[in-house]
C-alpha positions in Angstrom: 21.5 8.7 -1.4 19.6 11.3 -3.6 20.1 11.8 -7.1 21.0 15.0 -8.5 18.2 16.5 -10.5 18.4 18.8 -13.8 16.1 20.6 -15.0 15.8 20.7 -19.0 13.3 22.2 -21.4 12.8 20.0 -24.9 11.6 21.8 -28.2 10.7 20.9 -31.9 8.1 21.5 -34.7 4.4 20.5 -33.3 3.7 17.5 -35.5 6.8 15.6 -33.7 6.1 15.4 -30.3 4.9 11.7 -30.6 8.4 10.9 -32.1 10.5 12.6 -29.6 7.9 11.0 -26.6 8.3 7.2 -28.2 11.9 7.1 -29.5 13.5 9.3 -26.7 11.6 9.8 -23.2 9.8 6.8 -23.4 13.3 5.3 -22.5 14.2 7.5 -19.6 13.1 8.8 -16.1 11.7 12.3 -16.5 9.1 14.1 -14.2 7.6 16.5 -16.2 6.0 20.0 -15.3 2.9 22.2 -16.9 5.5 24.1 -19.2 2.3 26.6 -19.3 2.9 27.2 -15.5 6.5 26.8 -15.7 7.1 29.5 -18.1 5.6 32.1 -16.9 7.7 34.7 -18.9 7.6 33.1 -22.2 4.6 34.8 -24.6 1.8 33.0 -27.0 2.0 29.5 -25.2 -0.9 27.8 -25.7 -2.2 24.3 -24.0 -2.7 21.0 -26.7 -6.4 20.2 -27.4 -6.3 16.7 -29.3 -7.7 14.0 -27.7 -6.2 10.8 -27.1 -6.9 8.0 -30.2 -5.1 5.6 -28.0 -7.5 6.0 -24.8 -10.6 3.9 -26.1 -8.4 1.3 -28.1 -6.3 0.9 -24.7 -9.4 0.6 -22.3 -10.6 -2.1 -24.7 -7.1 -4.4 -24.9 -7.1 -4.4 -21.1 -10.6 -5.5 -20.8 -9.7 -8.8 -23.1 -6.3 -8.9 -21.2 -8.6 -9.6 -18.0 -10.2 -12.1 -19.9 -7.1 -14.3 -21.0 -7.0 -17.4 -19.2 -3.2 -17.5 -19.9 -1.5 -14.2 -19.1 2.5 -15.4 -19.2 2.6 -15.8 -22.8 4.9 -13.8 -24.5 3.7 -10.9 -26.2 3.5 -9.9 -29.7 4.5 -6.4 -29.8 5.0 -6.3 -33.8 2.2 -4.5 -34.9 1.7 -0.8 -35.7 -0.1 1.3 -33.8 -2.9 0.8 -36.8 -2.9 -2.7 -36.9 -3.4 -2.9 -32.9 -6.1 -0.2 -32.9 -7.9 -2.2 -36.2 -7.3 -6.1 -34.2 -9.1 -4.7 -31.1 -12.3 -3.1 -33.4 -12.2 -6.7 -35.0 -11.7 -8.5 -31.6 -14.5 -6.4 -29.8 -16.6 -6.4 -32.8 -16.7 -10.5 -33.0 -16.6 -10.7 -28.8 -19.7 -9.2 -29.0 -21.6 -11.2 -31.9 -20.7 -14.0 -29.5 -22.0 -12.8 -26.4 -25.2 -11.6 -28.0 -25.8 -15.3 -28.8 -24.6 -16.0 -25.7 -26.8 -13.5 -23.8 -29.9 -14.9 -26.1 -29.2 -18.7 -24.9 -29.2 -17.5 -21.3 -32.8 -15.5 -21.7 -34.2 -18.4 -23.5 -33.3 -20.3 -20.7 -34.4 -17.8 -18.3 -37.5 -18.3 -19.4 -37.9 -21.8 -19.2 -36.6 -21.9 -16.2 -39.4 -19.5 -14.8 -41.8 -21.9 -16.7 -40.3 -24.8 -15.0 -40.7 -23.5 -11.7 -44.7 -22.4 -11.8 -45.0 -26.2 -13.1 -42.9 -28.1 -10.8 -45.4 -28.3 -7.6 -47.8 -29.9 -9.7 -45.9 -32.6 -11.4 -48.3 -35.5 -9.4 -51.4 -34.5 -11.3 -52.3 -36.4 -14.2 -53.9 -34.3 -16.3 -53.7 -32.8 -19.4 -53.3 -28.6 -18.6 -54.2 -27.4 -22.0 -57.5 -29.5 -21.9 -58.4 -28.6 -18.4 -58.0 -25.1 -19.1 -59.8 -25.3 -22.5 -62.9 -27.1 -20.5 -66.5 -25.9 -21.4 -68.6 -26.3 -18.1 -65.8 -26.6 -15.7 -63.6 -24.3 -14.6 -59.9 -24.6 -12.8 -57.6 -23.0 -10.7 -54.1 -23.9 -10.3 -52.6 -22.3 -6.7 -51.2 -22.7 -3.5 -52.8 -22.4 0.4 -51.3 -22.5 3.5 -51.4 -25.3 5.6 -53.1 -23.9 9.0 -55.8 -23.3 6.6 -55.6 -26.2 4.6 -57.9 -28.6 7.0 -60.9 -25.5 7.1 -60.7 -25.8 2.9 -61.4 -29.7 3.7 -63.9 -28.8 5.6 -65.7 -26.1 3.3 -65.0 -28.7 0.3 -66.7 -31.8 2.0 -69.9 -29.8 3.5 -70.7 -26.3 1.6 -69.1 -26.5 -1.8 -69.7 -27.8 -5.0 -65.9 -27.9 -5.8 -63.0 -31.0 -5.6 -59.8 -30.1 -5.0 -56.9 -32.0 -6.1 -53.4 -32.1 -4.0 -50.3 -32.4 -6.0 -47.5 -31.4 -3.1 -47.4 -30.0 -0.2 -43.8 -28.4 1.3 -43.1 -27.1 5.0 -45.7 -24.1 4.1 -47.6 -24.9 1.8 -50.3 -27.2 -0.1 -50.2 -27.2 -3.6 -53.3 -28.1 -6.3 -55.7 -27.5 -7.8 -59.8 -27.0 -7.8 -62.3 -27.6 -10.3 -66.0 -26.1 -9.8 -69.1 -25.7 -12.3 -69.3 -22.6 -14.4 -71.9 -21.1 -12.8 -70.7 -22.3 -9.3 -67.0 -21.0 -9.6 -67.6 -17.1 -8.6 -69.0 -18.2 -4.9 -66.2 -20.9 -4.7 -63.6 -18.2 -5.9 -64.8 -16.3 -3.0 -64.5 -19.0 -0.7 -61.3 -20.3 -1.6 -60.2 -16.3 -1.8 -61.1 -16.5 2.1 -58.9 -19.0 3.3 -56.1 -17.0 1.4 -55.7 -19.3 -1.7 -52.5 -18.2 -3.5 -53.6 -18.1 -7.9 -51.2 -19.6 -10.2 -51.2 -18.6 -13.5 -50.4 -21.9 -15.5 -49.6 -21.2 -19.5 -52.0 -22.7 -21.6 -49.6 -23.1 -24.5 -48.2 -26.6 -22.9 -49.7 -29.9 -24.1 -49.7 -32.9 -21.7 -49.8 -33.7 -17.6 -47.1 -31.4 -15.8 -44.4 -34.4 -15.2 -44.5 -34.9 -19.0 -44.3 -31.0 -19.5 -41.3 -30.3 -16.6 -39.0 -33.4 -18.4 -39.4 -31.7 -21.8 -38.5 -28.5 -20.1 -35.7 -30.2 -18.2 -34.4 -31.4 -21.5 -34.6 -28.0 -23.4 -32.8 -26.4 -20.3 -29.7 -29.1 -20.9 -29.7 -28.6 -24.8 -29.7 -24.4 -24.1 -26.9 -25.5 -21.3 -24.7 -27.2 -24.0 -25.5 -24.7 -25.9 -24.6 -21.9 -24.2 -21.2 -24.2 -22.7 -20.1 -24.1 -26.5 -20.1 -20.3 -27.2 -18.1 -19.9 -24.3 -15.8 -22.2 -24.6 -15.9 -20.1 -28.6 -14.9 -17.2 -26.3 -12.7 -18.5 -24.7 -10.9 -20.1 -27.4 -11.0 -17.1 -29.8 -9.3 -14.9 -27.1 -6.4 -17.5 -26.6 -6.1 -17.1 -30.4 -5.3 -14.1 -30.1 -3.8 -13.5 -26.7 -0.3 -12.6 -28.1 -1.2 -9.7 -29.7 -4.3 -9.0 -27.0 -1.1 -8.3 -24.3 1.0 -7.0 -27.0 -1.6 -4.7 -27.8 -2.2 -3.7 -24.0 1.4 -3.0 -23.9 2.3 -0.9 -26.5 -1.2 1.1 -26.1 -0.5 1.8 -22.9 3.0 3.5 -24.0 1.2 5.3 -27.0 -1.4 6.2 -24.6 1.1 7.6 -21.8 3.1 9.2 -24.8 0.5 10.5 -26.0 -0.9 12.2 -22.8 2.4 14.3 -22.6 0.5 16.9 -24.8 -0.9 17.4 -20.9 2.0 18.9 -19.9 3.5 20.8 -23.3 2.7 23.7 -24.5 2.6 25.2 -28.0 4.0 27.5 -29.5 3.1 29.6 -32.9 5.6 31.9 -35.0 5.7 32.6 -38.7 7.5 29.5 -39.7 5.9 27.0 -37.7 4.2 26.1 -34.8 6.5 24.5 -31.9 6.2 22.4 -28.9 7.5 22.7 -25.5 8.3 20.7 -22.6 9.7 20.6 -19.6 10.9 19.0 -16.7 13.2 17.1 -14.2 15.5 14.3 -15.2 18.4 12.8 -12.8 21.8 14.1 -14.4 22.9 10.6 -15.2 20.2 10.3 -17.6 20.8 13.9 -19.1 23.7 13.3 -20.1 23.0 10.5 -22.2 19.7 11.9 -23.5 21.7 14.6 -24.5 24.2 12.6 -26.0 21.7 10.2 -28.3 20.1 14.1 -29.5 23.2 15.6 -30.7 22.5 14.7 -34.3 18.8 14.9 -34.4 17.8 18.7 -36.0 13.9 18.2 -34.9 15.0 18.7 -31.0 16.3 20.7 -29.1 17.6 20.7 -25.8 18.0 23.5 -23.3 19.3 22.3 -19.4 19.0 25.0 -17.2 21.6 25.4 -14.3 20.2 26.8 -10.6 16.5 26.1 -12.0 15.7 25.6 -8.0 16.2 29.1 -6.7 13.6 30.5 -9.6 11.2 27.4 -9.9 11.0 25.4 -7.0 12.9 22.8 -5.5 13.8 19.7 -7.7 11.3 16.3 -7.1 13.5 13.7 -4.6 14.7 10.5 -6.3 16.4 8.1 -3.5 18.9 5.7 -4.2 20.3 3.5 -2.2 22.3 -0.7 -2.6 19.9 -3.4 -2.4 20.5 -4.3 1.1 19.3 -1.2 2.6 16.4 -0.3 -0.1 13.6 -2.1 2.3 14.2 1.2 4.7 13.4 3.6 2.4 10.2 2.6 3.9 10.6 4.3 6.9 12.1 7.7 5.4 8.3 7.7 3.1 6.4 7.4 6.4 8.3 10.2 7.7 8.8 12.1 4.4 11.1 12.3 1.9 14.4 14.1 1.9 14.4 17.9 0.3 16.9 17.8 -2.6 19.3 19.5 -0.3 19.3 17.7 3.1 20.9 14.0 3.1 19.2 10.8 2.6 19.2 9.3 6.2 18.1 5.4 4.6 21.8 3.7 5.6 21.8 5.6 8.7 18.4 4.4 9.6 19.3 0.7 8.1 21.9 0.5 10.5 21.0 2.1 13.9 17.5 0.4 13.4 18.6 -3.1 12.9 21.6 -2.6 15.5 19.3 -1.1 18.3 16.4 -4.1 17.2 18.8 -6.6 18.1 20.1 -5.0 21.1 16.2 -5.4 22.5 15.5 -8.5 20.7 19.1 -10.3 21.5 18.3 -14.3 21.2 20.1 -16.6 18.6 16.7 -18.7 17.6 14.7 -16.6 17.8 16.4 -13.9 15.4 17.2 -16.9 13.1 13.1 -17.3 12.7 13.0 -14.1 12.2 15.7 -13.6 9.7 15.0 -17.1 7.5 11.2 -16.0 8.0 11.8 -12.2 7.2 14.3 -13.4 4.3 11.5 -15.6 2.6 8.5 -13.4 2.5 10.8 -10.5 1.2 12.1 -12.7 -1.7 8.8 -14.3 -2.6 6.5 -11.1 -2.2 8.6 -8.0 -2.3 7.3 -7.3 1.0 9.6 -4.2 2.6 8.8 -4.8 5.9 9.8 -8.4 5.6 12.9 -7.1 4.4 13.7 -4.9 7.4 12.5 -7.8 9.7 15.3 -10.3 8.2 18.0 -7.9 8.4 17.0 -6.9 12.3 16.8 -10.9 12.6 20.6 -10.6 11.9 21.5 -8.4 15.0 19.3 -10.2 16.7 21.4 -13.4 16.2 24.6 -11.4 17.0 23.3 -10.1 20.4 22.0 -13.5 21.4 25.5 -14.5 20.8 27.0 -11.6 23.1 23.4 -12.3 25.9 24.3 -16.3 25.6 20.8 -16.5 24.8 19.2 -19.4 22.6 14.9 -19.4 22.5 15.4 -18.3 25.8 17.5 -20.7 27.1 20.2 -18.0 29.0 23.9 -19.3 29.2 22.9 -22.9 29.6 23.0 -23.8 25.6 25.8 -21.6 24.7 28.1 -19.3 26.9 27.5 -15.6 26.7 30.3 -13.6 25.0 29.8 -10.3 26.6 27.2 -10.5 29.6 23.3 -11.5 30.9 21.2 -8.8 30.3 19.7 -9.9 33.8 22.5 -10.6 35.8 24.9 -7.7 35.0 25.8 -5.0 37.2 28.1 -1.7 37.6 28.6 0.0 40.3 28.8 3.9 39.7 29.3 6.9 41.7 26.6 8.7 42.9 24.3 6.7 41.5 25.1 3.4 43.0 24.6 -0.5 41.6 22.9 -0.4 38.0 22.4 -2.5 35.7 24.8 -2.4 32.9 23.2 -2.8 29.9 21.0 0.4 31.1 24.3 2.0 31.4 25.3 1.0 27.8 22.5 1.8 26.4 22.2 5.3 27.8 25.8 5.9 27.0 25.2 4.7 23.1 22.2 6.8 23.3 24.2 10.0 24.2 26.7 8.8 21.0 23.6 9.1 18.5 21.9 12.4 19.4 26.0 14.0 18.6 25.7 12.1 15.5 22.4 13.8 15.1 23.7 16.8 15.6 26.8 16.2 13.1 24.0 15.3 10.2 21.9 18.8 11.3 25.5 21.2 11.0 25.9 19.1 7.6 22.1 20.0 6.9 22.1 23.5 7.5 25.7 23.4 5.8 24.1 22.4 2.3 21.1 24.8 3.0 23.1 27.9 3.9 20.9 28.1 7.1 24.1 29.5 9.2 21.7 30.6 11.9 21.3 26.8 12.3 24.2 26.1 11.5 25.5 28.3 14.4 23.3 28.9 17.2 20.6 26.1 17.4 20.8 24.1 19.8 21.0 21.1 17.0 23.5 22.8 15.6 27.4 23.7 16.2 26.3 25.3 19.9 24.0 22.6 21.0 27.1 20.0 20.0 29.9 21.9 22.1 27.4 21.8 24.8 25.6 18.7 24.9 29.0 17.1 23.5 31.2 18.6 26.8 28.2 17.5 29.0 28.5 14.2 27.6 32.6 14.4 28.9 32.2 15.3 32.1 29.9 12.6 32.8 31.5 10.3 31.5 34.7 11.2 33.2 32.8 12.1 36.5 31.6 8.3 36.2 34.8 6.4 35.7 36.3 8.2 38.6 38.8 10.4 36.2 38.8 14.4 37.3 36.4 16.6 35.5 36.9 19.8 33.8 37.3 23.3 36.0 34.6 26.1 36.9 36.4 28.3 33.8 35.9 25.5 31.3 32.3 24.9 32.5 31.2 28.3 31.9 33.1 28.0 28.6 31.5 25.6 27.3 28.0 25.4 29.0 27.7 29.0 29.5 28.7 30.3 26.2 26.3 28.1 24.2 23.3 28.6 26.3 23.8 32.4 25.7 23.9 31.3 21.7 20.3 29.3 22.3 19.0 32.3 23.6 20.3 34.7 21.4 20.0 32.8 18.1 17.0 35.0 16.5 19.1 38.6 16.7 22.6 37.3 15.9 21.0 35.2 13.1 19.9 38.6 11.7 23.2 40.5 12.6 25.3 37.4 10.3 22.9 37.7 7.0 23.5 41.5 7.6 20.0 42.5 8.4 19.2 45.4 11.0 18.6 43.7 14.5 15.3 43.9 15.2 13.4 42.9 18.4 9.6 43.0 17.5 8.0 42.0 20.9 10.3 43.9 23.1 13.1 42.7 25.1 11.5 41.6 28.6 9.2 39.7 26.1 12.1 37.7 23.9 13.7 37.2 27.6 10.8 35.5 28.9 10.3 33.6 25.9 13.6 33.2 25.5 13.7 31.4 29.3 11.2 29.1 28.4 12.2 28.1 24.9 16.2 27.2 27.0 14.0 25.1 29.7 12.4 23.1 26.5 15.7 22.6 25.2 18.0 21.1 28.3 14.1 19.3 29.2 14.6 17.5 25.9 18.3 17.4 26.4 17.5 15.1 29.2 14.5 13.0 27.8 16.1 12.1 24.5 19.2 10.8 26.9 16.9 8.8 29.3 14.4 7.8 26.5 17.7 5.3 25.3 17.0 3.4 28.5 14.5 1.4 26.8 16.8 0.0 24.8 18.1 -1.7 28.0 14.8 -2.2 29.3 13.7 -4.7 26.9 16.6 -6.2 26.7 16.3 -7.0 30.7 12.3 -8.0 30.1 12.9 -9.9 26.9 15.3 -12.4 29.3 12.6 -12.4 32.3 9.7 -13.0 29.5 11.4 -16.2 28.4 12.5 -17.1 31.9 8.8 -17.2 32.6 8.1 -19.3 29.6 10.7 -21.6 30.8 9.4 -21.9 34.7 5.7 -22.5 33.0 7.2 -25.2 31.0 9.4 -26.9 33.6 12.5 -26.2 33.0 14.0 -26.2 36.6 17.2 -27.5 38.2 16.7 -31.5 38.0 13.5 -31.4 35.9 13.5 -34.5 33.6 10.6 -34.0 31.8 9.4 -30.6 30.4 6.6 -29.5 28.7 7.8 -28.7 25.1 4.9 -27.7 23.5 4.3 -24.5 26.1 8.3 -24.0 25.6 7.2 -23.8 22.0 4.1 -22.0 22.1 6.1 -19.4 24.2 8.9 -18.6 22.1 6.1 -18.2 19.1 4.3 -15.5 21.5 7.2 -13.9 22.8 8.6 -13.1 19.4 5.7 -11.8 18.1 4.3 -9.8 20.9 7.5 -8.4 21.5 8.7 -8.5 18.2 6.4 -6.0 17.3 6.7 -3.9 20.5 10.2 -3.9 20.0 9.7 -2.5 16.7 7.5 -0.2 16.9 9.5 1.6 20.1 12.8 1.4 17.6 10.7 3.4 15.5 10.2 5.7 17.7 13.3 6.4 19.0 14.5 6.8 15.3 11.7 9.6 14.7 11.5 11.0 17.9 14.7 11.1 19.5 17.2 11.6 16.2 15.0 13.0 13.1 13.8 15.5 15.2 17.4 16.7 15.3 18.2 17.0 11.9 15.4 15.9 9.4 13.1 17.8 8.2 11.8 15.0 5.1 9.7 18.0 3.4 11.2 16.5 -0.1 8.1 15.6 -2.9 8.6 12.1 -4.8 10.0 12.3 -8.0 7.7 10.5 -10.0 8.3 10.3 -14.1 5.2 10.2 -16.7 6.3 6.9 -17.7 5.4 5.3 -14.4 1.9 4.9 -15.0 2.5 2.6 -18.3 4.8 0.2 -16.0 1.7 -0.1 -14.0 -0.4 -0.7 -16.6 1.4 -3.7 -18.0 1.8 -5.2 -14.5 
């Protein structure tokens, strides 16, 4: 159902908004509007231009909320609103002392680690790098060459050059050493060694001792800086759990100051000679104006103005659905489609019910709806999950029907007797038409029963909305339900062999609301008292007029046949399992069948058809009924205190 909305303007002195905000509409529901906009014939409003203290604070205490290791602590809401903005300036001044000394470790480390790698290819040689580099007469170059050319430096060395050089390692690439060479030789071995594409390594000279000596030292410093850097973390970490009460106390109670505070978005000020006022406005469900209202009476810093018929000025009121527990998982399905207007009727039960019932029509098997409702039920408990919801309820009907089909994970009337009939086996003959299958019968017939209900919830629509052209003369509406609702009687007296209504009665009650379709525009003008008025000419509004009556008894007769479905899946869900039982050997004297293809089927059936069953439910929900009498142009009432709910999730 839809709440009723009120629409209520709050005023006091300036400097008390953050009272009212915290002790009063922190606690209830309230959508509030730009009171600038709203009040467009009030003088000297002016918009709030404080920024908000709590923003910064706020932004901080979620940042070290992320950070808790431990979030389902309680939390300490006790401190003021100075106290929590002066623990986070303490709390992030100290965090970041400690990561500071944290970030040092790390580049310290950084550092030795890039050391560490220019000296771990040359760990094998044995000898001193500062000395070697220091040499007087001999000169030495630390690198890297490739191994294709590695043989043609052997070469060069051993017959051409005065030069030795010295392997250390050698990886799937790569040969890694070192060549010494005399002063005055080294520029033509630089050359040479340059040629064959000799990689330089620039080794620091500030490292005493052979590189195996040098890399262990560095090794060692790297575990100390490790340790080190291990220990102002786990500081971190344990200075936040010190203080993770009041971190999540903090968040919380920021993130209401914040949101209160933020109201000043949508008040607007107001200056006199006395003082300067504030005003807001907005819409609250009348439940919850009447005890705001009531907890105000004695405060003299507020007052409180509700405003009766607000929508006909200012807009329609925000929708706010309602509905028991059982059926709140549909609402769903009314949000895809849009919310209900404030006056058209919440179609969430209806929807509930005809879904789930018409789901387990198609869907009719005892095991299979009992996975589907324990699996449903489960997922909706443990994760909220809507759509799990509406799956366990459908899993219901879907029992109930496999009880009336006698059908258990496919096993038709063999298991357990059907109570009504075999979806596959049951036949009717009719006049006219011949042998048909009865559950197409049924279906079409229940079909028929839901587009008059449609047409009951349109006349209450247009009812509410004073639309008594609708109301009236649309074929959804008072004409289209003596029509289609006669059409329905003959047919269904023409098909159980009673006698059908006479020629005068016809034209009656066919005739007379076909000449409403088509005259709907003009005698829609002639009831709100306007002057009729044809603009594109009569031969024009006939024409149009023939076609618009063809759409009509077109879709008249598709939304009827479109009910067949229901039927038709209920025919192809049996044959579908029948199949899975053939493949799996379940014939007359079969003593061993294959269980784990019986299994296997049932799990693909379900789902495949599971979801084309729902999806085609859907669509006969939206298509062949909402289309009747739902508009769902409503916008979702949503109050200012909704973000600070979010936040504390």
């Amino acid at each position: 159902m839809i709440v009723k909305m009120k629409f209520l303007s709050i005023s006091g002195p300036r400097t008390d908004i953050d009272r009212v905000s915290n002790e009063y509409l922190s606690k209830y529901e309230i959508q509030l509007e730009n009171a600038i906009t709203e009040l467009k014939t009030t003088d000297n409003l002016m918009p709030f231009m404080e920024l908000n203290p709590y923003k910064e604070p706020l932004s901080k205490a979620e940042q070290y909320a992320g950070k808790l290791k431990n979030k389902d602590i309680p939390a300490d809401t006790s401190l003021s609103s100075e106290e929590m903005i002066t623990l986070i300036r303490n709390l992030n001044h100290d965090y970041l002392e400690l990561k500071e000394q944290e970030e040092r470790l790390k580049k310290e480390k950084d550092g030795i680690l890039e050391k560490l790698h220019i000296f771990e290819p040359f760990k094998a040689l044995e000898l001193n790098v500062a000395e070697v580099l220091n040499y007087h007469y001999l000169k030495v170059r630390f690198g890297r060459i490739a191994l294709d050319h590695y043989y043609k430096m052997e070469k060069y060395l051993f017959d051409d050059l005065n030069a030795v050089f010295i392997e250390s390692s050698r990886d799937e690439n790569y040969v890694y050493g070192c060549y010494f060479a005399a002063h005055l030789e080294m520029g033509k071995v630089d050359s040479v060694f340059k040629s064959l594409h000799f990689q330089l390594i620039n080794i620091p000279d500030d490292n005493e001792g052979i590189p195996s000596v040098i890399c262990r030292n560095m090794e060692e410093q790297i575990e100390l800086l490790d340790q080190q850097i291990y220990a102002v973390q786990k500081k971190i970490g344990e200075y936040l759990s010190s203080h993770a009460a009041r971190i999540l106390g903090a968040k919380e109670k920021l993130a209401e100051l914040s949101t209160n505070f933020d109201v000043r978005k949508m008040a607007a000020r107001m200056e006199n000679e006395q003082e300067d006022y504030y005003i807001l406005c907005g819409w609250m469900s009348e439940e919850d104006v009447e005890s705001f209202v009531e907890e105000t009476k004695n405060d003299d810093r507020i007052t409180i103005v509700v405003e009766e018929g607000r929508e006909k000025y200012f807009g329609d009121p925000p929708t706010k659905l309602k509905n028991p527990k059982f059926f709140k998982p549909f609402e769903m399905f009314i949000r895809m489609y849009g919310l209900p207007a404030h006056d058209e009727m919440d179609p969430t039960i209806f929807v509930a019910l005809t879904y789930t019932f018409i789901f387990g029509a198609m869907f009719g098997d005892v095991g299979q709806g009992l996975c589907l409702f324990c699996g449903g039920g489960l997922l909706y408990l443990t994760k909220k999950i809507n759509l799990a919801g509406i799956i366990s309820v459908a899993g219901i009907f879907s029992i109930f029907f496999g009880f009336m089909y006698g059908s258990f994970f496919g096993f038709e009337g063999t298991i357990i007797k059907p109570l009504w009939l075999s979806p596959m086996k049951a036949m009717t003959n009719l006049p006219f038409v011949g042998q048909l299958n009865t559950v197409f019968i049924v279906a079409v017939a229940f079909g028929m029963g839901l587009i008059l209900m449609a047409m009951v919830f349109q006349i209450i629509n247009a009812k509410k909305q004073g639309d008594t052209e609708n109301l009236l003369f649309s074929p959804n509406g008072l004409a289209g339900l003596v029509f289609y609702g006669f059409l329905v009687l003959t047919i269904v007296l023409y098909m159980t062999g009673h006698r059908t209504p006479g020629n005068i009665m016809m034209i009656i009650f066919l005739g007379i609301p076909v000449l409403l379709f088509l005259l709907k525009e003009p005698l829609g003008q002639k009831i709100k008292g306007k002057k009729v008025k044809i603009e594109s000419g009569m031969g024009m509004f006939l024409v149009q007029g023939f076609f618009e009556l063809f759409e009509t008894m077109l879709s008249f007769f598709s939304n009827t046949i479109s009910f067949v479905r229901i039927g038709a899946f209920a025919v192809s869900h049996a044959a579908m399992m029948e199949v899975v039982l053939m493949l799996g050997g379940i014939t007359e004297g079969a003593e061993n069948p294959n269980w784990i293809v019986i299994v296997l089927g049932n799990i693909l059936v379900s789902g495949l058809e599971g979801l084309v069953v729902g999806i085609q439910v859907l669509r006969l929900e939206y298509y062949e009924m909402f289309s009747r009498f739902y508009k769902g142009s409503g916008r979702e009432f949503k109050p200012f205190n909704e973000k600070t709910k979010e936040r504390i999730k």
